[in-house]
KOLGUDREN-84065 format. One record per residue (C-alpha): residue in one letter; x, y negated, z negated. Coordinates in steps of 0.2 Angstrom, whole numbers, padded with zeros to 4 digits, always signed. Each point is the difference from the previous one (the first is absolute). Example, Ala and Ser with C-alpha at 12.3 -4.5 7.8 and 13.67 -1.06 7.14 Angstrom:
KOLGUDREN-84065
a+0062+0022-0039 s+0006-0017+0003 
This chain:
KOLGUDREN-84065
x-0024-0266+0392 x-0003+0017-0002 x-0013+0012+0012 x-0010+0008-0013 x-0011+0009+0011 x+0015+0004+0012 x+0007+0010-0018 x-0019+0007-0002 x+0001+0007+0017 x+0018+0006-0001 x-0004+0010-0018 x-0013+0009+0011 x+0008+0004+0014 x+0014+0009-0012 x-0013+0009-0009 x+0001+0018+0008 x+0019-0002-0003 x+0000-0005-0019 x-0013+0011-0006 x+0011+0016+0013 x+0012-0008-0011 x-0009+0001-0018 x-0004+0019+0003 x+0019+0004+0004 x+0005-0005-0017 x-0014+0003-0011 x+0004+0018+0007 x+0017-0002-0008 x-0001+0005-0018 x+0009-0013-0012 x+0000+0001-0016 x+0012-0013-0010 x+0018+0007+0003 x-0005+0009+0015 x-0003-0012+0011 x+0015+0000+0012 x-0009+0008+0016 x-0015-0011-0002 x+0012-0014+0001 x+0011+0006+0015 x-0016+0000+0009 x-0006-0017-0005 x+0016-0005+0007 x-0003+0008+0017 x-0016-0010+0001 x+0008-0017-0004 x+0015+0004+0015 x-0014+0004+0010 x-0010-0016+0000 x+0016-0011+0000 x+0005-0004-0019 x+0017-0010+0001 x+0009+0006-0014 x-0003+0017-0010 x+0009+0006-0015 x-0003+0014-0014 x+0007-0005-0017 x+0011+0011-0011 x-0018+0002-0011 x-0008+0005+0016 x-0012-0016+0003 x+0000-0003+0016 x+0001-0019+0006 x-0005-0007+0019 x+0001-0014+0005 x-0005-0012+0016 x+0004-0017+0004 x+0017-0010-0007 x-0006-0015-0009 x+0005-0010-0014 x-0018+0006-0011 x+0003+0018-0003 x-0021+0007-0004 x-0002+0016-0005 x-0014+0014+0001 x+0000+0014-0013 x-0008+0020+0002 x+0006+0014-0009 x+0000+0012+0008 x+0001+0015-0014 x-0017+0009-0006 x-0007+0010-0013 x-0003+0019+0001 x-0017+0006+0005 x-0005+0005-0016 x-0016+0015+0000 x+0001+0006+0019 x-0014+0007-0003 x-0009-0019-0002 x+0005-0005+0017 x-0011+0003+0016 x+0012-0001+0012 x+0017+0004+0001 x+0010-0014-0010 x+0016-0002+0012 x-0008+0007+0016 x-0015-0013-0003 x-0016-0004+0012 x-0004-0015+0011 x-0017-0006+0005 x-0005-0018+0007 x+0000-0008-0016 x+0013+0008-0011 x+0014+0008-0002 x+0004+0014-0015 x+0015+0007-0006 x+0011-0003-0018 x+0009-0017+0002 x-0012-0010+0012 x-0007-0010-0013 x+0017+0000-0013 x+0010-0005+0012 x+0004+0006+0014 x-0017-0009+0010 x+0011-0018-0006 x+0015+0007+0008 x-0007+0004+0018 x-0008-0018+0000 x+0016-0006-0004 x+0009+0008+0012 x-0013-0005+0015 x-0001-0018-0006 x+0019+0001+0004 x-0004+0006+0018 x-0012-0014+0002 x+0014-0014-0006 x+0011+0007+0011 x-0014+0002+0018 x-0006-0018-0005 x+0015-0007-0004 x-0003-0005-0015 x+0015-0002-0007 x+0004-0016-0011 x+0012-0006-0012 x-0001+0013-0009 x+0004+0017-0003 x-0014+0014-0005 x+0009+0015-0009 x-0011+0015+0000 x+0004+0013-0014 x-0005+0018-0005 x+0001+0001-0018 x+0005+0015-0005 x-0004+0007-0023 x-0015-0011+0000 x-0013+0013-0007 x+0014+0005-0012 x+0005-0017-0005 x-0009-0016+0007 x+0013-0013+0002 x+0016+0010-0001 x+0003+0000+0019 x+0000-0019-0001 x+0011-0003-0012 x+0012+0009+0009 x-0003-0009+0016 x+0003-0016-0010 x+0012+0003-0012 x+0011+0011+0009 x-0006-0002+0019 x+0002-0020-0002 x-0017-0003+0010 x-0010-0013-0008 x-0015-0005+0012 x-0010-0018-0001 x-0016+0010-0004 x-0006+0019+0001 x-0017+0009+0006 x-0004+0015-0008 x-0011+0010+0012 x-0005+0011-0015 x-0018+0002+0002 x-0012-0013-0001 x-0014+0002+0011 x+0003-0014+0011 x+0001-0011-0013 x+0012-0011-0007 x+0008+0004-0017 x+0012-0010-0008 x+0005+0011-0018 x-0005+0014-0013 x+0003+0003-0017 x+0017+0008-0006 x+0004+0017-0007 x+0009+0009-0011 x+0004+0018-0004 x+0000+0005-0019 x+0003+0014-0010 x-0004+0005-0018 x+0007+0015-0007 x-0002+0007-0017 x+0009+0013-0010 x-0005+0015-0012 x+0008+0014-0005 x-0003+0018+0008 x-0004+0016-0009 x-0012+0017+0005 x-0016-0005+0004 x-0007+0012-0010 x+0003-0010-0015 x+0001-0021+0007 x-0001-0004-0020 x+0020+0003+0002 x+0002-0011+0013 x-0004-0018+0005 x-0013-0002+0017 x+0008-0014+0014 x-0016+0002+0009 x-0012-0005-0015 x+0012-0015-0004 x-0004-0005+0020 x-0018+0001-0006 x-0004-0017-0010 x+0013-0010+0012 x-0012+0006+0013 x-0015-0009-0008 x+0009-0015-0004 x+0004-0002+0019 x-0016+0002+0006 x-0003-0015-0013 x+0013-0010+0007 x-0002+0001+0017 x-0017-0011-0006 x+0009-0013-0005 x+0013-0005+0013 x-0001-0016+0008 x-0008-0007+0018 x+0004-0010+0012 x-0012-0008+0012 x+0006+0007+0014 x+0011+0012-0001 x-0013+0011-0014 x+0006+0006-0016 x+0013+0009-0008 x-0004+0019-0001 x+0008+0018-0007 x-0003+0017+0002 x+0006+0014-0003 x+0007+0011+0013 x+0009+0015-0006 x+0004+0012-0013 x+0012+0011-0003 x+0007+0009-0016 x+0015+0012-0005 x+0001+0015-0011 x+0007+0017-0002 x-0013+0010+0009 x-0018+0000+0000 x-0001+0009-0015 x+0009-0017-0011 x-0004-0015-0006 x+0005-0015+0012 x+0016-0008-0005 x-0001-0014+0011 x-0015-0010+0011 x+0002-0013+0011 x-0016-0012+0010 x+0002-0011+0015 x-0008-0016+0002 x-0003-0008+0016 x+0001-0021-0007 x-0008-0011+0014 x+0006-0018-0007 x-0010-0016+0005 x+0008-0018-0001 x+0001-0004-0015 x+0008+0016-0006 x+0020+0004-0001 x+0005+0018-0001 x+0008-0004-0017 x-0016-0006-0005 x-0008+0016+0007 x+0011+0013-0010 x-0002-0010-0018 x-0019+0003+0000 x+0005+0020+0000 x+0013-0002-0011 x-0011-0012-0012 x-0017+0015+0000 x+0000+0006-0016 x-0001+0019+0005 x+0015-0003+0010 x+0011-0008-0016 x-0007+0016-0010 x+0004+0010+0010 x+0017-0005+0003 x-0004+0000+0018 x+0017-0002+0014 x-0005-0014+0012 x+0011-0002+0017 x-0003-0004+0019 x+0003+0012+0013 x+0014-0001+0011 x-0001+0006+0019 x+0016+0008+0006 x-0004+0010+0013 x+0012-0002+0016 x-0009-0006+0018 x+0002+0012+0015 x+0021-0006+0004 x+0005+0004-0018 x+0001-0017-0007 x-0007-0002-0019 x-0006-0018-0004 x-0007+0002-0019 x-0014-0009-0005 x-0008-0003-0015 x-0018+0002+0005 x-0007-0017-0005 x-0008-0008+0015 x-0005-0020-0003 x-0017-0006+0005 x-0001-0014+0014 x-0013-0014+0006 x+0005-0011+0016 x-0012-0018-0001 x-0012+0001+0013 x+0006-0018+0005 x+0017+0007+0003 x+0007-0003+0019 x+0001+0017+0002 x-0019+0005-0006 x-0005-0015+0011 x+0010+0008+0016 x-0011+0016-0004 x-0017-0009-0002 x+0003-0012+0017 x+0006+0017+0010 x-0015+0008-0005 x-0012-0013+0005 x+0008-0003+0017 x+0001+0018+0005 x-0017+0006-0007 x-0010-0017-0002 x-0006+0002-0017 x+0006-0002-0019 x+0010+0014-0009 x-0005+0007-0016 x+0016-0004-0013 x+0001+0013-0012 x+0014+0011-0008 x+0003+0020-0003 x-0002+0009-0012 x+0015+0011-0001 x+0017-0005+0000 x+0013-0003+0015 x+0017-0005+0006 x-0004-0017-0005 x+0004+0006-0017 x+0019-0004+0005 x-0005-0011+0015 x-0008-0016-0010 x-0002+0009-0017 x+0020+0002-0003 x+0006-0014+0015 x-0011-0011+0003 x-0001+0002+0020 x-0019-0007+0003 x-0010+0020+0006 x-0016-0001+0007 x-0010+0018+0003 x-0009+0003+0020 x-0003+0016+0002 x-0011+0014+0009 x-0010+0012-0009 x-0007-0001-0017 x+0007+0001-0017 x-0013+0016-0005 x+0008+0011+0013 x+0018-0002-0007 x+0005+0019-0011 x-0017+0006+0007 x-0005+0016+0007 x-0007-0004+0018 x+0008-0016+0002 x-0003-0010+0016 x+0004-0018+0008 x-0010-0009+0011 x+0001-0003+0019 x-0006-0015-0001 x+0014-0008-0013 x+0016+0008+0008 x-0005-0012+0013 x-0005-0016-0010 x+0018+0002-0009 x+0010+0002+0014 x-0007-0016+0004 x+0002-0008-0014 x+0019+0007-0001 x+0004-0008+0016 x-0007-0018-0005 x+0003-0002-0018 x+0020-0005+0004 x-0002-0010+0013 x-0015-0010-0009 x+0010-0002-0015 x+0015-0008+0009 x-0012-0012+0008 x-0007-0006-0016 x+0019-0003-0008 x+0003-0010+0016 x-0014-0009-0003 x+0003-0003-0019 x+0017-0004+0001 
């Protein structure tokens, strides 16, 4: 039987090491394709407190492993960010960050590298406790995320051939325990007009006022798309515009909107780009209809295109691997989780949404501080999740024993 206050005890007496640790690489700027020295240090850390096996895939993701079971359990952080935005909206120094007794700031201690330093102490713990089962925990560094959720695992299972039992995302959750989120897709409309001298537009045919009614008739359709009890409904915004013409003095020739699709159960992507194609300021407008594709190569080169459609995904609550969660929880903390699910999209787009590999979400810090200026984590949850890293596996072996 597992020693759940022992763990408790051991996430605390690592806490001045993981959060030393957190600061490291939160100073490390990473944006998606520029992650490579963020990942060298992380994989300093992970020789350090005794990690059996570390690679770096040709993507750049970088795997750790402990223990040499039969049941291989995987943990997932991607360890990419997004830019700072405004510097001006920040307090402090984003990549230099600040530390008081409760909190820790600094871009990427929320989304996601706070997950990844619990991960990488609840390996210590494994290892100082012995904890070791049949099975074996592979740690990975996920590298594109921000650019292209789910895109870093595909590869690691199509091309890498790993294909875990079960996943924890330590995206952000708070403490809680999340087990799927809606789906996304990345849509653009463009229209086309003829240019000509602005000073006479009678001559020429305005793209950007045949964008104007398709406008209207979205904001109307993002009313109508379907819920799901859990997971929420089906949404649509508008994200970006952008046009082409000749010079400011001429008529736009061309205009193109994006649309950020976040698709509930219930929806298929299909489905998603017939209600576009189907609005009748769309059809007269002979509007083009297409989903964007994401080519851009990782940090070592390597292209992987993607056609940016991202499945949603929703893990039963009575699920083995939900239940391993709920009973870790309970015996390290002695009270109930709260079950809930996020509200943005993550590497379980490819994880579950595209594979089917049961993905469960534990993580530190809070979905509201992810792509935020000031963004922080919380003392308090580095440690809860390195001690729920280091008993989930083990518990989860026990409880297959016990079915089978």
């Amino acid at each position: 039987m597992l020693d759940f206050q022992q763990i408790k005890n051991a996430a605390q007496l690592n806490q001045a090491d993981m959060f030393s640790f957190l600061r490291d690489i939160v100073a490390i700027p990473s944006e998606s394709g520029r992650e490579q020295q963020v990942v060298l240090r992380i994989k300093k850390e992970m020789e350090k407190v005794g990690f059996d096996r570390i690679e770096i895939d040709p993507m750049g993701n970088l795997l750790g492993f402990i223990g040499r079971g039969q049941r291989l359990i995987a943990m997932d952080a991607h360890i990419d960010t997004v830019g700072i935005g405004n510097p001006k909206a920040w307090s402090f120094d984003p990549y230099l960050g600040f530390e008081d007794d409760e909190v820790i700031g600094g871009r990427g201690t929320s989304d996601q590298k706070g997950g990844m330093a619990s991960m990488v102490y609840a390996g210590k713990i494994i290892k100082d406790l012995g904890l070791e089962d049949d099975y074996t925990l592979l740690v990975t560094g996920t590298v594109q995320e921000e650019d292209c959720d789910g895109l870093c695992w595909e590869y690691i299972i199509n091309e890498d051939g790993i294909k875990p039992e079960f996943v924890v995302s330590t995206e952000p959750t708070s403490c809680q325990i999340y087990r799927g989120h809606r789906g996304r897709m990345e849509i653009k409309i463009t229209t086309q007009g003829l240019s000509c001298h602005g000073s006479a537009p009678e001559r020429g045919d305005n793209a950007i006022y045949k964008i104007a009614p398709i406008l209207t008739d979205l904001q109307k359709l993002n009313t109508q798309l379907i819920e799901h009890p859990f997971l929420g409904k089906g949404t649509l915004t508008v994200s970006e515009i952008s046009s082409t013409s000749p010079s400011r003095c001429a008529v736009a020739d061309g205009c193109t909107i994006s649309i950020d699709r976040r698709l509930t159960i219930g929806e298929s992507w299909q489905e998603a780009l017939e209600q576009i194609r189907n609005l009748p300021s769309v059809i007269s407008m002979n509007a083009i209809i297409d989903i964007y594709d994401y080519t851009k190569p990782s940090y070592t080169g390597l292209r992987y295109p993607k056609e940016c459609y991202f499945p949603a995904w929703l893990l039963e609550e009575d699920h083995q691997v939900c239940q391993t969660l709920v009973e870790s929880y309970r015996s390290l903390f002695q009270q109930e989780p709260l079950i809930d699910k996020w509200t943005f999209s993550t590497n379980g787009v490819a994880i579950m949404g595209m594979h089917g590999i049961p993905c469960i979400g534990f993580g530190p810090g809070e979905e509201s501080e992810a792509h935020a200026p000031n963004e922080k984590t919380w003392k308090s949850h580095l440690i809860q999740c390195a001690a729920m890293y280091a008993a989930i596996p083990t518990l989860y072996v026990q409880a297959c024993a016990n079915k089978s």
